[in-house]
C-alpha positions as CSV (number, residue, x, y, z in Angstrom):
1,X,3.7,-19.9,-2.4
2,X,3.2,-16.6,-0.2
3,X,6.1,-15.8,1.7
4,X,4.6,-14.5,5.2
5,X,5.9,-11.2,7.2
6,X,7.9,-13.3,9.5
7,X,9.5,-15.3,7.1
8,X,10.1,-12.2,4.9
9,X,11.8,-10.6,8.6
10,X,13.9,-14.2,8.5
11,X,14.8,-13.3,5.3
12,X,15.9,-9.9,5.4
13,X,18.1,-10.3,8.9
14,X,19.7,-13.3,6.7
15,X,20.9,-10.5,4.5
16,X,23.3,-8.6,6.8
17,X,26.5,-10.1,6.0
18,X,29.9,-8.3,5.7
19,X,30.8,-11.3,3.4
20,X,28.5,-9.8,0.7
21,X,26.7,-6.7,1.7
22,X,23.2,-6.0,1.5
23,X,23.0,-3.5,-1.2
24,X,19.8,-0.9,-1.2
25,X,19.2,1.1,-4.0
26,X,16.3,3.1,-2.1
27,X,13.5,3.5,-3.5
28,X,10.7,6.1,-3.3
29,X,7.6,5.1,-4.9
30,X,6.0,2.2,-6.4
31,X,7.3,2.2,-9.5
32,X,11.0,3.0,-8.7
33,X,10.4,0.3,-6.3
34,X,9.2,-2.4,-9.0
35,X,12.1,-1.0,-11.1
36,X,14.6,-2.0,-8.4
37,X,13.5,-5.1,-7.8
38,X,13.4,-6.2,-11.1
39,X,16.9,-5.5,-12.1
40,X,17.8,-8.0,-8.7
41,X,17.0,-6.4,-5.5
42,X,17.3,-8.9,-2.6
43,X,15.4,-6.5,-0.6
44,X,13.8,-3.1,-0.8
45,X,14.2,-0.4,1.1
46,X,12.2,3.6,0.8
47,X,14.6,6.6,1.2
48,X,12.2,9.1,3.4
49,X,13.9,12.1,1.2
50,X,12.8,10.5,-1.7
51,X,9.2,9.8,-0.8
52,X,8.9,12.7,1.2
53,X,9.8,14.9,-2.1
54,X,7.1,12.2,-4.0
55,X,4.2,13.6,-2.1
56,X,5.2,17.4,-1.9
57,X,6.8,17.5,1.4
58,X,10.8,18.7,2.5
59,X,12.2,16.0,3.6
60,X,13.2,16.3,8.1
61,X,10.3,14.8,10.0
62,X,7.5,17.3,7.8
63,X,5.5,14.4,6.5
64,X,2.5,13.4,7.9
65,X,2.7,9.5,8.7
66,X,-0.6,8.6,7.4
67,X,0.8,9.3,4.2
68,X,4.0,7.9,5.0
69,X,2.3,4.6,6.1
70,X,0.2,4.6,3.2
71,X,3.1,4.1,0.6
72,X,4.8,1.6,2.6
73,X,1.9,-0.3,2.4
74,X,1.7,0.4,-1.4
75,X,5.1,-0.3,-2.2
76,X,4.9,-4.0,0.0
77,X,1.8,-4.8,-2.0
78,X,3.4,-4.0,-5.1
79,X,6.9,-6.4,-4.3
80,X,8.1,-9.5,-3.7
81,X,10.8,-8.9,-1.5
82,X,11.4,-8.2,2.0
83,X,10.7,-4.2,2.6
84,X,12.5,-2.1,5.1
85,X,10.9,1.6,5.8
86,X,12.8,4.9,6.3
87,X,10.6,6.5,9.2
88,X,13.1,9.6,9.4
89,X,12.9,9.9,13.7
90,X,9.8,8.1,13.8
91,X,6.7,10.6,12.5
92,X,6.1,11.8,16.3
93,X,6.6,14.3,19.0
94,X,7.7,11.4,21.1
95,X,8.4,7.8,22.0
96,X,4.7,7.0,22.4
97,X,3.9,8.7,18.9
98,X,7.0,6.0,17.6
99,X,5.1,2.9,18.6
100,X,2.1,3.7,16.7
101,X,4.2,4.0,13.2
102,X,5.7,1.2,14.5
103,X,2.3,-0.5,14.8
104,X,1.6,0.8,11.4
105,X,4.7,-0.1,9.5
106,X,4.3,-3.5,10.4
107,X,0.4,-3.4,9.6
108,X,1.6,-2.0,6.2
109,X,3.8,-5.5,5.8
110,X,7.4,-4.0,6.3
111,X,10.3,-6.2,7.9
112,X,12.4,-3.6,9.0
113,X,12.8,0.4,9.7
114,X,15.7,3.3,10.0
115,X,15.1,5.8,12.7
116,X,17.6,8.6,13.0
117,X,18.7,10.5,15.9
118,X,19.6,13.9,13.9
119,X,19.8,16.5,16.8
120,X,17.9,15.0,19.2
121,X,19.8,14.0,22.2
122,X,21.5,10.0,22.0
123,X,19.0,9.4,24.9
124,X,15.8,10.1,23.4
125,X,16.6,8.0,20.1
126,X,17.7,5.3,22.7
127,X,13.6,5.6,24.2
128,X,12.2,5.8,20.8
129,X,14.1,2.1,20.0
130,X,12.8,0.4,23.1
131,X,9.5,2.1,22.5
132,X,9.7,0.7,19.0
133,X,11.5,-2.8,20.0
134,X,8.4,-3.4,22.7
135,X,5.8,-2.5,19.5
136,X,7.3,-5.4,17.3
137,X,7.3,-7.7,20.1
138,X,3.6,-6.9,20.8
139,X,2.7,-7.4,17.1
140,X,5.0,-10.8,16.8
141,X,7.5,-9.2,14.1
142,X,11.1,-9.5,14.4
143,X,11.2,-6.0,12.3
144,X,14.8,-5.0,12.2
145,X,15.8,-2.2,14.0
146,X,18.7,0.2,12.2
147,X,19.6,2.9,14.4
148,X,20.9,6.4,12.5
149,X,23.5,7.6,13.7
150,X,24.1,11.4,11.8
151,X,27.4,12.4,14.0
152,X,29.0,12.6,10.6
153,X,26.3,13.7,8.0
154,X,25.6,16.8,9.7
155,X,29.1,17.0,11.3
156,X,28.2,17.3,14.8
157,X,31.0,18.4,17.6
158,X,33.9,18.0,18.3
159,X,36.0,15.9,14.2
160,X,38.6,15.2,17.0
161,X,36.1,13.1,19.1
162,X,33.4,12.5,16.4
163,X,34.5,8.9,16.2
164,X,34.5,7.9,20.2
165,X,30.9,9.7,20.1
166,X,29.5,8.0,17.3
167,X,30.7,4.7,18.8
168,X,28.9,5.8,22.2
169,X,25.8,6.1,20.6
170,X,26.3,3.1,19.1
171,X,26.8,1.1,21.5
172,X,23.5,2.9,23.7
173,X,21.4,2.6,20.7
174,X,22.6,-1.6,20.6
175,X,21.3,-1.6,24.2
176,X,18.2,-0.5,23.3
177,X,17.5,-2.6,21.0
178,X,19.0,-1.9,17.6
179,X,19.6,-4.8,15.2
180,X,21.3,-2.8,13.1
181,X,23.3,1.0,13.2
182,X,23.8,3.1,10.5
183,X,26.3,5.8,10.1
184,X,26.0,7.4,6.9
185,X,28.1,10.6,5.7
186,X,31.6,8.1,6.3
187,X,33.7,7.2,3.2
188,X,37.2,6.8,4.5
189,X,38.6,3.5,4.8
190,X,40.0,4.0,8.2
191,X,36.6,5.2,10.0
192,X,34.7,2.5,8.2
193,X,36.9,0.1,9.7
194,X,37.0,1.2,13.3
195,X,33.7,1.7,13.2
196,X,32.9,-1.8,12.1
197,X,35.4,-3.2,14.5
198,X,33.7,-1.7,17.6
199,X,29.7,-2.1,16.6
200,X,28.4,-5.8,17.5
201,X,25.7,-5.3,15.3
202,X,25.3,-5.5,11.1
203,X,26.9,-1.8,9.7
204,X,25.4,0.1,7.5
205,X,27.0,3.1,5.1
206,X,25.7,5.3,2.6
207,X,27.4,5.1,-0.3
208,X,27.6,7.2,-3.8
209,X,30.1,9.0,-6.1
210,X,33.8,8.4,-4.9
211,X,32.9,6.0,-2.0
212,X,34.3,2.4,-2.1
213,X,32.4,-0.3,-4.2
214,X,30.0,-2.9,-2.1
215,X,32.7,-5.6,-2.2
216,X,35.4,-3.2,-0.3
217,X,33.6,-2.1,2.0
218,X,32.3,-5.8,3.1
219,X,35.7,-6.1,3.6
220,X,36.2,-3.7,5.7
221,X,33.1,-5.3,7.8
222,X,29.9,-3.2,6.1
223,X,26.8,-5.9,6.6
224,X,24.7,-3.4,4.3
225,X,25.3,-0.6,1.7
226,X,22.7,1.9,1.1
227,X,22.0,4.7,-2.0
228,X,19.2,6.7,0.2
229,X,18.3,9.5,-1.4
230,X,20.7,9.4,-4.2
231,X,18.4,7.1,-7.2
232,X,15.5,9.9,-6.5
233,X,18.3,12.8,-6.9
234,X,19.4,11.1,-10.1
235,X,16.2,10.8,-11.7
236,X,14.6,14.2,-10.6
237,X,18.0,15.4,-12.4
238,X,17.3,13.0,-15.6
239,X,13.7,15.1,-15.2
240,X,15.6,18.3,-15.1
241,X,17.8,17.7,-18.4
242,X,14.9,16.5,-20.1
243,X,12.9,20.0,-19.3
244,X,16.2,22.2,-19.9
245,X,17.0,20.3,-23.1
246,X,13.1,21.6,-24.4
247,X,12.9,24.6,-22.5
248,X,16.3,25.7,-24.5
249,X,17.3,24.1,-27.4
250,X,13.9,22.2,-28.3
251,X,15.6,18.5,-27.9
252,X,14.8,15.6,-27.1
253,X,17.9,13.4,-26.9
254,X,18.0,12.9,-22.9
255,X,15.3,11.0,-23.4
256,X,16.8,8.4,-25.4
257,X,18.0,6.6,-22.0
258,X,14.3,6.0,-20.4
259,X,13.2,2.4,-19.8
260,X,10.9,1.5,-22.8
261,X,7.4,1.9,-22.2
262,X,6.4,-1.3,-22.8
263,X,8.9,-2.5,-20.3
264,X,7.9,-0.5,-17.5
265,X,4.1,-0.6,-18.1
266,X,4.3,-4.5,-17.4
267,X,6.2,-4.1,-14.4
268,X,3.2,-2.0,-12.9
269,X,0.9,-4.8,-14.7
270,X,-1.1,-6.4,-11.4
271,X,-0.4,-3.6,-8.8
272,X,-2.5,-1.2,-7.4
């Protein structure tokens, strides 16, 4: 049975629960993205680093969205579970230029998006989420909204107020229309907490090396952990051995950990 968009945006809301976190190992591609889902991925979701790098472009609002768009669409084709889209600030110059990628995620089949504030001001994130909350309600999707909050990933102002700022813009982006907020660059226990305490909306961290497994940070009230760009760093780093191990001593033995070929021809076996 084919699973339409708007149960697949039923489906991936259902998801966001502190009591067992959505985990996304983000993908980048089709093929890391048929990888993830095949070793149990409720859902998929594309780092915009990751893809960004994929199709020669720095990652920070440099890609063009056609292209953007276009991989979305391939990597929805390509899975059976719900996908949620990393649209960086929302490919445009301004809230109008945010409703057409809106228009065009959800044409591509995605259930969901991250837009990040960066350096913009709080307020004109807050307008690109309306903006982007009125496009899904034109088109009929209830595309989950997850609001990026980067107070602490770029550690902006003041560490002494960072946390009553970062709950601010919460709570302006909630208003808007955000389903979702995501604070990533936070590990500590303490902030997680307080910041799950005072969001009324599913959390989302970013999680990697020396951060706190899925399960603790549920408890602490995380409805979704995410990798982003971390999968892609690790295997353009398994890329890197592989070159520097011929390159200098002539080896071959990093390559002894690849997925067998067999194995991951068939999992690109019907996509296109």
């Amino acid at each position: 049975m084919t699973i339409t968009q708007s149960d697949s945006a039923r489906l991936f809301r259902s998801l966001h629960t502190s009591a067992a976190p959505l985990a996304l190992a983000n993908a980048w591609d089709v093929a890391s993205a048929r990888v993830i889902e095949a070793a149990g991925a409720p859902a998929i979701a594309t780092t915009s680093a990751g893809t960004a790098w994929s199709l020669g472009s720095p990652d920070g609002d440099v890609l063009a969205r056609d292209r953007a768009l276009k991989l979305i669409a391939r990597i929805v084709a390509a899975v059976a579970v719900p996908v949620t889209a990393d649209i960086e600030g929302g490919y445009g110059k301004d809230a109008a230029d945010v409703a057409e990628t809106i228009a065009g995620v959800i044409a591509a089949g995605a259930v969901g998006v991250n837009i990040e504030d960066g350096t913009r001001p709080p307020a004109e994130l807050a307008a690109r989420l309306a903006t982007a909350r009125q496009s899904a309600e034109r088109a009929g999707v209830d595309l989950f909204l997850n609001a990026r909050i980067d107070t602490y990933l770029f550690g902006l102002g003041d560490p002494d107020t960072r946390l009553k700022e970062t709950l601010a813009r919460a709570h302006l982006y909630v208003g808007a229309g955000a389903d979702g907020i995501f604070v990533p660059g936070v590990t500590d226990t303490a902030t997680i907490a307080a910041l799950a305490r005072d969001i009324p909306v599913p959390l989302n961290v970013m999680a990697g090396p020396g951060a706190p497994r899925a399960a603790e940070l549920g408890a602490l009230g995380v409805a979704r952990v995410s990798l982003g760009p971390g999968v892609a760093q690790a295997a353009y780093a398994a890329a890197r051995r592989a070159a520097e191990d011929l390159f200098g001593t002539g080896g071959y033995d990093s390559l002894a950990a690849g997925i067998p070929f067999a194995e991951l021809d068939a999992l690109l076996s019907g996509t296109h």
